[in-house]
Phi, psi and omega in degrees: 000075195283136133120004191238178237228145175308174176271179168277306156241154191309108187283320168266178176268131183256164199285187171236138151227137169265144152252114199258165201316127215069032174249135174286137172242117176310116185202143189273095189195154163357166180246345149226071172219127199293140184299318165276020174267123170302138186291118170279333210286131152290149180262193195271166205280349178233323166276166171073175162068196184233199220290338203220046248240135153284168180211173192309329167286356162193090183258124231195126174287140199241130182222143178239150192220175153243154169271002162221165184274016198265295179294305171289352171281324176265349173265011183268308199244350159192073168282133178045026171292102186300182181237154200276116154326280232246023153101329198277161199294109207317171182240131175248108240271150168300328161333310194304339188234041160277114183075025184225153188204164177267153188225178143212148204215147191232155203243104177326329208204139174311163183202127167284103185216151204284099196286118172264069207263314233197143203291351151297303204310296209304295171317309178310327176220064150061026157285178142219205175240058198271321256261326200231340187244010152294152193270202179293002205269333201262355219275299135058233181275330175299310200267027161262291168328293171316321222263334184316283214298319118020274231266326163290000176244345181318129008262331216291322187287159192226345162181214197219158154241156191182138175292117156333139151241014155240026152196106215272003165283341227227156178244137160247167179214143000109070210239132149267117195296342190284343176258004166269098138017072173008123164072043177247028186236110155274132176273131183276083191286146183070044177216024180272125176239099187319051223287013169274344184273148174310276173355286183300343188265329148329320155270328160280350171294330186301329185287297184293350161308334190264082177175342166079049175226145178225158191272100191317156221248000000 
């Protein structure tokens, strides 16, 4: 539902799922920034950033994962990546993964978060599923919706879950910091994959051959 504005209240109830203490989580981000440090900067409230971002109108640290490393690798590295018309393998430009690594990071403590996995999840809060599978042009209104849903699940949510949409098997996720529990993030120290390193570059190629992307050259 693109262009039309949250309700004033929450007309359904929205669900819960725990993600619980020991679960691992995926995640793709700079080589300087520690793999549990939450994003403080809020984006602008209309250009830029992503689907669930805080912004100066509900400004809040943010962290995004995948619950596999499948996931966090396609909402990271190929977003709005077309497929070549003519059968060939999409090129994902090298830049995108310059300076950047895969981490794993485990969850110290349960963390409560809203799903938005299914057109039940969706309803509940007065959705579909433009809500998770619009692209960046719209983001926006995505991160209008999050914050609706935010000031209405307070304090208990604690983030969102939601089906990859570049790869609908796989779940990403959304952890908000002012509501995660000091220390509910552990880092999987030595399991980090480095994509500036032969090794790394390597292991990621291996990945994105299933995915029919190969890493420009």
């Amino acid at each position: 539902m693109p262009n039309v504005r949250p309700p004033r209240t929450m007309p359904g109830t929205p669900g819960k799922v725990t993600l619980t203490r020991g679960t691992v989580l995926h995640r793709v981000h700079s080589v300087r920034r520690g793999a549990a440090d939450f994003n403080p900067v809020p984006s602008h409230c209309l250009y830029g950033g992503g689907r669930f971002d805080a912004t100066a109108c509900d400004p809040y640290p943010y962290l995004y994962a995948g619950l596999s490393a499948e996931a966090a690798l396609c909402e990271t590295l190929l977003r709005s990546l077309p497929f070549d018309p003519e059968g060939g393998p999409r090129l994902l430009p090298r830049v995108a993964v310059t300076g950047r690594r895969l981490s794993r990071i485990r969850l110290e403590a349960d963390v409560d978060v809203v799903p938005l996995m299914n057109a039940r999840d969706l309803a509940a809060v007065h959705q579909d599923s433009w809500l998770v599978h619009t692209e960046a042009h719209e983001y926006a209104y995505t991160r209008d919706w999050g914050h609706w849903i935010r000031r209405h699940t307070d304090p208990w949510a604690q983030g969102l879950v939601w089906t990859s949409k570049r790869d609908p098997g796989e779940r990403a996720v959304v952890l908000f910091g002012d509501r995660c529990p000091p220390g509910a993030l552990d880092v999987l120290g030595g399991e980090e994959v480095d994509f500036d390193t032969v090794d790394g570059e390597e292991w990621l190629d291996l990945v994105l051959q299933t995915y029919h992307v190969r890493l420009g050259r």
